[in-house]
N, CA, C and O atoms as a DFTB+ gen file, in Angstrom:
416 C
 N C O
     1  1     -31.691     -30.148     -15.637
     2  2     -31.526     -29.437     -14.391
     3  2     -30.053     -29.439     -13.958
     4  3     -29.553     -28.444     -13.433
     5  1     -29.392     -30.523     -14.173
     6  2     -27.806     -30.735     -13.894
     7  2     -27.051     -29.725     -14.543
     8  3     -26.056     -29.155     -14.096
     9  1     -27.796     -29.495     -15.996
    10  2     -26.821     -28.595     -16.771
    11  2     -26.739     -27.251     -16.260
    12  3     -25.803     -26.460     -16.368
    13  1     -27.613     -27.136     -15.811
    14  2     -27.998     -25.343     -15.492
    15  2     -27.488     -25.118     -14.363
    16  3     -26.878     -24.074     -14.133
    17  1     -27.713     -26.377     -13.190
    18  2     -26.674     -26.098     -11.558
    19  2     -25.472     -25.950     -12.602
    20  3     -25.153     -24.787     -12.848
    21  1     -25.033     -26.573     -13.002
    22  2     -23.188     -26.443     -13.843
    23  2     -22.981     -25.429     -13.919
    24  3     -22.177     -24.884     -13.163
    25  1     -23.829     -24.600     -15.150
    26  2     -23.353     -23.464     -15.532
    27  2     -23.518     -22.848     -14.795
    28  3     -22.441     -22.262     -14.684
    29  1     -24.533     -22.253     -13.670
    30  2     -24.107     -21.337     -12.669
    31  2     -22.831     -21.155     -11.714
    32  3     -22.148     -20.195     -11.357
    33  1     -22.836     -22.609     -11.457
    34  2     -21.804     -22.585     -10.580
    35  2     -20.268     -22.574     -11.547
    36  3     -19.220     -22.212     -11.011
    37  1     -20.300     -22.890     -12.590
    38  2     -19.246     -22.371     -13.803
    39  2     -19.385     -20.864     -13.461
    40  3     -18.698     -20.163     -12.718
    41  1     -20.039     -20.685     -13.917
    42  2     -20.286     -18.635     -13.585
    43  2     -19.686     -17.712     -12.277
    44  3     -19.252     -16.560     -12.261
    45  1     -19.810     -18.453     -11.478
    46  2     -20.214     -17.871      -9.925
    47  2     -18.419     -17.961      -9.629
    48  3     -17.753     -17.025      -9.187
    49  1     -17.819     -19.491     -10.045
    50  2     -16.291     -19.581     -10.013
    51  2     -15.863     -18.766     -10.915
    52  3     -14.939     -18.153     -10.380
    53  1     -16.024     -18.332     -12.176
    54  2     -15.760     -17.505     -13.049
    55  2     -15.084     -16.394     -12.403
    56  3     -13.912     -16.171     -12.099
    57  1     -16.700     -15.470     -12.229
    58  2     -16.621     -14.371     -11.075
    59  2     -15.714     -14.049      -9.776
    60  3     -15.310     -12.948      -9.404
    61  1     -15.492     -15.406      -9.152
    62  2     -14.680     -15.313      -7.724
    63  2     -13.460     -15.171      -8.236
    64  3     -12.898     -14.098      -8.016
    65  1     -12.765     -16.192      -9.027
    66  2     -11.823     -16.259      -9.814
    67  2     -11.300     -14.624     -10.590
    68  3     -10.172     -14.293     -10.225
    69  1     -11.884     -13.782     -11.426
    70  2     -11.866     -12.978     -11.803
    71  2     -11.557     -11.784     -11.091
    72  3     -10.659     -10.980     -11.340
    73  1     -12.338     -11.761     -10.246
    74  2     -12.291     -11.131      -8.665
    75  2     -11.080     -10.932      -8.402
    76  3     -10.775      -9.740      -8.426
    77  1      -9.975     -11.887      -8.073
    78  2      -8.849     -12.215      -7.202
    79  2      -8.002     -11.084      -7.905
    80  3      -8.077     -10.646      -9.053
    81  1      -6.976     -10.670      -6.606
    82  2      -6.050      -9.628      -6.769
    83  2      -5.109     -10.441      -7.636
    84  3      -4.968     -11.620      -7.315
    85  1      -4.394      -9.948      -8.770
    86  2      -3.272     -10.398     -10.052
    87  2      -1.760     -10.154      -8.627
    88  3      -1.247     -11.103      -8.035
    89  1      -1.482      -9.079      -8.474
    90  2      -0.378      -9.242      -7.602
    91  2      -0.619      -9.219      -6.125
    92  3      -0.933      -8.045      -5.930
    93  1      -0.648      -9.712      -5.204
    94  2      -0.589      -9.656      -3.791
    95  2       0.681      -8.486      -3.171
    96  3       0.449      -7.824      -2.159
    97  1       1.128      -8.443      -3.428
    98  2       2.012      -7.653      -3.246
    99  2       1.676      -5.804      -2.837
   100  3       1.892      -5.076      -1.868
   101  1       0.957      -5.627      -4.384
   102  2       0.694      -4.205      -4.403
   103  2       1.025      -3.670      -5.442
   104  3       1.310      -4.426      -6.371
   105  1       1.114      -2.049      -5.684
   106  2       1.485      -1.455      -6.626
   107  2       2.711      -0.188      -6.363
   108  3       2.675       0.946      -5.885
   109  1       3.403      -0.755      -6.746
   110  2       4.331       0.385      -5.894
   111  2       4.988       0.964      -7.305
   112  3       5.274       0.346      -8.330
   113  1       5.176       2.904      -6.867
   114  2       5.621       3.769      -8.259
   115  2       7.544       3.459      -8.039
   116  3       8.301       3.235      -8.984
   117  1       7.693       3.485      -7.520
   118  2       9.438       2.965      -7.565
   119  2       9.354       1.544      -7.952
   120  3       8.677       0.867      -7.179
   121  1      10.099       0.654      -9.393
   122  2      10.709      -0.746      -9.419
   123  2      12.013      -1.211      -9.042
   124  3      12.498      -2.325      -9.238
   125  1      12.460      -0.324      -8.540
   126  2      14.087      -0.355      -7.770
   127  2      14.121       0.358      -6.347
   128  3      13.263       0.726      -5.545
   129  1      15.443       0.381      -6.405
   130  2      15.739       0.667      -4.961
   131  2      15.805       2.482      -5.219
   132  3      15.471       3.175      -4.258
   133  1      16.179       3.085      -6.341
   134  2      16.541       4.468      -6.415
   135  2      17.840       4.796      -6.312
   136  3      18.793       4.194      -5.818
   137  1      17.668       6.636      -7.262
   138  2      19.062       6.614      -6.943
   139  2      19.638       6.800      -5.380
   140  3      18.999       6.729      -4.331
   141  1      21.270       7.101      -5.611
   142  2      21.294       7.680      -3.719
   143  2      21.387       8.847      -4.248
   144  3      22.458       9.046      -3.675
   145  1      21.233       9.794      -4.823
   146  2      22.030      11.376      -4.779
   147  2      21.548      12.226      -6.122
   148  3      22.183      12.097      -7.169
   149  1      20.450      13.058      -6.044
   150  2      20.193      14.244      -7.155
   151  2      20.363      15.922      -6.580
   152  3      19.773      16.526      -5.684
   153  1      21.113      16.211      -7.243
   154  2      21.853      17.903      -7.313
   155  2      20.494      18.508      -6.287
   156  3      19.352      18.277      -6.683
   157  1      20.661      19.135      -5.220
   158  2      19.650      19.490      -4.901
   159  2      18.726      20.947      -5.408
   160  3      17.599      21.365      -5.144
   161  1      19.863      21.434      -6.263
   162  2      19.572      22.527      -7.545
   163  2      18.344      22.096      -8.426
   164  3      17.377      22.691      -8.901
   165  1      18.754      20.942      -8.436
   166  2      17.802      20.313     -10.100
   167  2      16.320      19.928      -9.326
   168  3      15.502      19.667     -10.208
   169  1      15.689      19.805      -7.907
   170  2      14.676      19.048      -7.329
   171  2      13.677      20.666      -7.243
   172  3      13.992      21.746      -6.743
   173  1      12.475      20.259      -7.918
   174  2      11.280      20.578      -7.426
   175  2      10.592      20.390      -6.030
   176  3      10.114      21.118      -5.160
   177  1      10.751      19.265      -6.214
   178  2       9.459      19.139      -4.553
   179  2      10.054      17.350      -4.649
   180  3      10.599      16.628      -5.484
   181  1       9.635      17.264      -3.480
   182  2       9.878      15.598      -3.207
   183  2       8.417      15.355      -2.488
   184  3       7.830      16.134      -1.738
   185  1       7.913      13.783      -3.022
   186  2       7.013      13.720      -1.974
   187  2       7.330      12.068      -1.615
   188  3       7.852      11.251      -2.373
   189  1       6.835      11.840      -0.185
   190  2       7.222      10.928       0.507
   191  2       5.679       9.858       0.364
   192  3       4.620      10.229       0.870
   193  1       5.798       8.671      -0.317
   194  2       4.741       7.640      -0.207
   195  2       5.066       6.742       1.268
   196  3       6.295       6.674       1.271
   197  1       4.682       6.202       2.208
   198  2       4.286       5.579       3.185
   199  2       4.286       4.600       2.881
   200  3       4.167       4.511       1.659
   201  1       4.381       3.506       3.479
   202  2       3.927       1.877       3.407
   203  2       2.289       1.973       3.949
   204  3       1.658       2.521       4.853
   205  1       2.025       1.016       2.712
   206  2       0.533       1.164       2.906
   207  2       0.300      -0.218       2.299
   208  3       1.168      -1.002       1.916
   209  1      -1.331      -0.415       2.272
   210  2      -1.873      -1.935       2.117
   211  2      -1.695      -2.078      -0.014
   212  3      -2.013      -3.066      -0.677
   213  1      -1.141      -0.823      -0.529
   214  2      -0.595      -1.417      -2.151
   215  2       0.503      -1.043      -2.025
   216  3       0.395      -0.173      -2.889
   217  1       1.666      -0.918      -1.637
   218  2       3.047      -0.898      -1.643
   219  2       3.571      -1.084      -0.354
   220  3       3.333      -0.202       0.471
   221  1       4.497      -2.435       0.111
   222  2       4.995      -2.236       1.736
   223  2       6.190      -1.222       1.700
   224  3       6.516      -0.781       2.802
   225  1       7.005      -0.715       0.441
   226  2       7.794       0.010       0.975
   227  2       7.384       1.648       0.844
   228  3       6.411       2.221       0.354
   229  1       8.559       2.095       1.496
   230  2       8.349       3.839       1.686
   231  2       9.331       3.935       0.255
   232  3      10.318       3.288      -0.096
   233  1       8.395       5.314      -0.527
   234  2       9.060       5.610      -1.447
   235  2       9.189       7.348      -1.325
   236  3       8.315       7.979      -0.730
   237  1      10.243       7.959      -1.886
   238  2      10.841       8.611      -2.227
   239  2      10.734       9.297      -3.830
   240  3      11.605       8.941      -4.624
   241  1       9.809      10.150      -4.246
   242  2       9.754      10.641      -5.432
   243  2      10.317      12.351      -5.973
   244  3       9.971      13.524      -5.837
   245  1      10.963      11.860      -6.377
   246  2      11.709      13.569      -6.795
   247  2      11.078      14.171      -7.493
   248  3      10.144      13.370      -7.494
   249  1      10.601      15.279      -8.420
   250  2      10.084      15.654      -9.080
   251  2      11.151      16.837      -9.856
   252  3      11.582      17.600      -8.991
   253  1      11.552      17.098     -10.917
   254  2      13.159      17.540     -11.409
   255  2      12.628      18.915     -12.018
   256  3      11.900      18.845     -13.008
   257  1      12.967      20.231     -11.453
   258  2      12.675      21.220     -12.186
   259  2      12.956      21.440     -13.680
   260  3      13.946      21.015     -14.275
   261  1      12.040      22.099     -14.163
   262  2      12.078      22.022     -15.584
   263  2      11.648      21.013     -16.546
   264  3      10.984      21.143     -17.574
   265  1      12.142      20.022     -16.025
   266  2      11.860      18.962     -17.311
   267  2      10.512      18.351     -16.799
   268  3       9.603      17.991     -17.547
   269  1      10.487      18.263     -15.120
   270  2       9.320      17.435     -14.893
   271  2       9.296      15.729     -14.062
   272  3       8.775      15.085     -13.152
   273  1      10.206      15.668     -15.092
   274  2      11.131      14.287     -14.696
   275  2      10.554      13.693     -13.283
   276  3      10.418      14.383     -12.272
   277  1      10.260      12.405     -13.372
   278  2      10.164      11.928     -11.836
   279  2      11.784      10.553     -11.575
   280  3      12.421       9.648     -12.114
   281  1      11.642      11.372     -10.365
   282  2      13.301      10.090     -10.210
   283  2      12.493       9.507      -8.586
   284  3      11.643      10.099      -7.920
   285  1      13.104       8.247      -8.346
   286  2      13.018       7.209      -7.193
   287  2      13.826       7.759      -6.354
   288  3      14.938       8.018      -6.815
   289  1      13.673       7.976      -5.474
   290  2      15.188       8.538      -4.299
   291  2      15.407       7.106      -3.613
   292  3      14.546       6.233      -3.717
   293  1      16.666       6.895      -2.869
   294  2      16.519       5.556      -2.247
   295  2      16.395       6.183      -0.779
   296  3      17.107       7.074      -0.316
   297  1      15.521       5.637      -0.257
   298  2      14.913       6.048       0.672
   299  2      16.050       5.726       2.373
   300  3      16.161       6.406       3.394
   301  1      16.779       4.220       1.899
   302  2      18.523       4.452       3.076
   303  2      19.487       5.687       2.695
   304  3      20.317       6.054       3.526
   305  1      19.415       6.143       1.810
   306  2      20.740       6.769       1.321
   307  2      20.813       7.988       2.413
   308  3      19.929       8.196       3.244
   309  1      21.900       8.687       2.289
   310  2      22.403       9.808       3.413
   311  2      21.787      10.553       2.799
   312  3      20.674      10.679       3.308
   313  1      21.929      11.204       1.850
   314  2      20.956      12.282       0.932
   315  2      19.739      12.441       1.559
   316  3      19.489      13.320       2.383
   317  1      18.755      11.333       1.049
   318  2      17.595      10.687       1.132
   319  2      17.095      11.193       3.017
   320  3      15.993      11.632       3.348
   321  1      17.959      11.014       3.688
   322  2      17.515      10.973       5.133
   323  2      17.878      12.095       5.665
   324  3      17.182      12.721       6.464
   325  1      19.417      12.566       5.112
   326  2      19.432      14.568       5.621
   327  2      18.302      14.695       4.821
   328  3      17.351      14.425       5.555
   329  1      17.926      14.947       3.775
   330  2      17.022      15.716       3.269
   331  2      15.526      15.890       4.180
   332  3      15.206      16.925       4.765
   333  1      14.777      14.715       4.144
   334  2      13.735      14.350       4.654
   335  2      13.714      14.638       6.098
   336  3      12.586      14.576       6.587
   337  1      14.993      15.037       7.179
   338  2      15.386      15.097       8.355
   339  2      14.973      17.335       8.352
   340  3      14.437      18.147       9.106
   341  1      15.720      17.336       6.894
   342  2      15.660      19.335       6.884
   343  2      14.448      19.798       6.613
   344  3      14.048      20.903       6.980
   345  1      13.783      18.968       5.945
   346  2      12.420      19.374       5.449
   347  2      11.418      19.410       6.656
   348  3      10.599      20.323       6.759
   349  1      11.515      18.310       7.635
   350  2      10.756      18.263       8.686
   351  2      11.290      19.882       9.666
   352  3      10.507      20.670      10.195
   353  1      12.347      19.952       9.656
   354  2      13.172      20.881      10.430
   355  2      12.259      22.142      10.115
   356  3      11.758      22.812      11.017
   357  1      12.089      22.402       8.825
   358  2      11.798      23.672       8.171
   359  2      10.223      24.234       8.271
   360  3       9.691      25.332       8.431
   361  1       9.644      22.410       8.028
   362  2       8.330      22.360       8.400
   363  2       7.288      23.043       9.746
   364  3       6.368      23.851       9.873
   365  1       8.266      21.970      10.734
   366  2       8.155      22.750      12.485
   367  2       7.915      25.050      12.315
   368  3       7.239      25.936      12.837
   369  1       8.950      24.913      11.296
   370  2       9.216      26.343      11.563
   371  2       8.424      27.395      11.336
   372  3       8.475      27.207      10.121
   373  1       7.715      28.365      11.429
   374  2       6.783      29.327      10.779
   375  2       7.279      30.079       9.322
   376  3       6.547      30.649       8.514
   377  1       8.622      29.911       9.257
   378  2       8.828      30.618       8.248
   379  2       8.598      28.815       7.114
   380  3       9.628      28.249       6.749
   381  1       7.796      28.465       6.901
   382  2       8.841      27.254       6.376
   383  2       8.314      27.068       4.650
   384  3       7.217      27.064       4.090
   385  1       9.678      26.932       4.222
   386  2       9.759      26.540       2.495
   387  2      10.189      25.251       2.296
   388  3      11.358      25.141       1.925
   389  1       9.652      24.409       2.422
   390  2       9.368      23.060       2.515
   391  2       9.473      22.360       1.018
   392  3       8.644      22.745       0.193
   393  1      10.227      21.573       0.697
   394  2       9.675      21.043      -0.462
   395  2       9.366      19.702      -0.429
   396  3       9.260      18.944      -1.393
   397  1       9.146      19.306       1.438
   398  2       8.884      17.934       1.406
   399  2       7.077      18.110       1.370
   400  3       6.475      19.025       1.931
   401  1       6.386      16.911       0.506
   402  2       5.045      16.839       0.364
   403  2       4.541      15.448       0.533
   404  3       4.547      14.742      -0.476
   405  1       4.100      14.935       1.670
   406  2       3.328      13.605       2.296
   407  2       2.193      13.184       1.658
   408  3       1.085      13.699       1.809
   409  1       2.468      12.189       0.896
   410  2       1.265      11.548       0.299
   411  2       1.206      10.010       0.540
   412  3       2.290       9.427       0.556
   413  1      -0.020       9.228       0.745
   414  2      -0.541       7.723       1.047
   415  2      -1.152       7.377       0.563
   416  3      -1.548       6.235       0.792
């Protein structure tokens, strides 16, 4: 009878154990800080990630015409903040060609 309480409760810790999140942290698509500055010729669309409960920071994703390419923007840089500042601008507007795109 001892053996069998064991192994369940071997099992049951198994399970809880197994369970547990590997990083606490999160998962975030940027591993750096990003660049500060891409040609604004060469950008497709940018979309803006949020701090959320799998990544605390805000990220910045470029998307590079033609090739596809995804680049990190750094989300302090002057670039980074006119940009995201014109896009909202353009947004407000009725005419608007936006290439900012909000995702969480």
């Amino acid at each position: 009878m001892r053996s069998a309480a064991f192994i369940l409760l071997a099992c049951l810790l198994f399970v809880d154990v197994k369970g547990m999140s590997q990083s606490p942290k999160g998962r975030c698509y940027c591993m750096d800080a990003g660049v500060k500055f891409i040609l604004p010729k060469l950008i497709e669309k940018i979309e803006v990630y949020y701090p959320s409960s799998s990544c605390e920071n805000m990220e910045l994703v470029a998307t590079l015409k033609g090739s596809g390419e995804l680049k990190c923007l750094n989300p302090n840089s002057r670039f980074a903040r006119n940009f995201i500042k014109n896009a909202q601008r353009q947004k407000r507007s009725p005419a608007n060609g936006s290439l900012l795109r909000s995702s969480s």
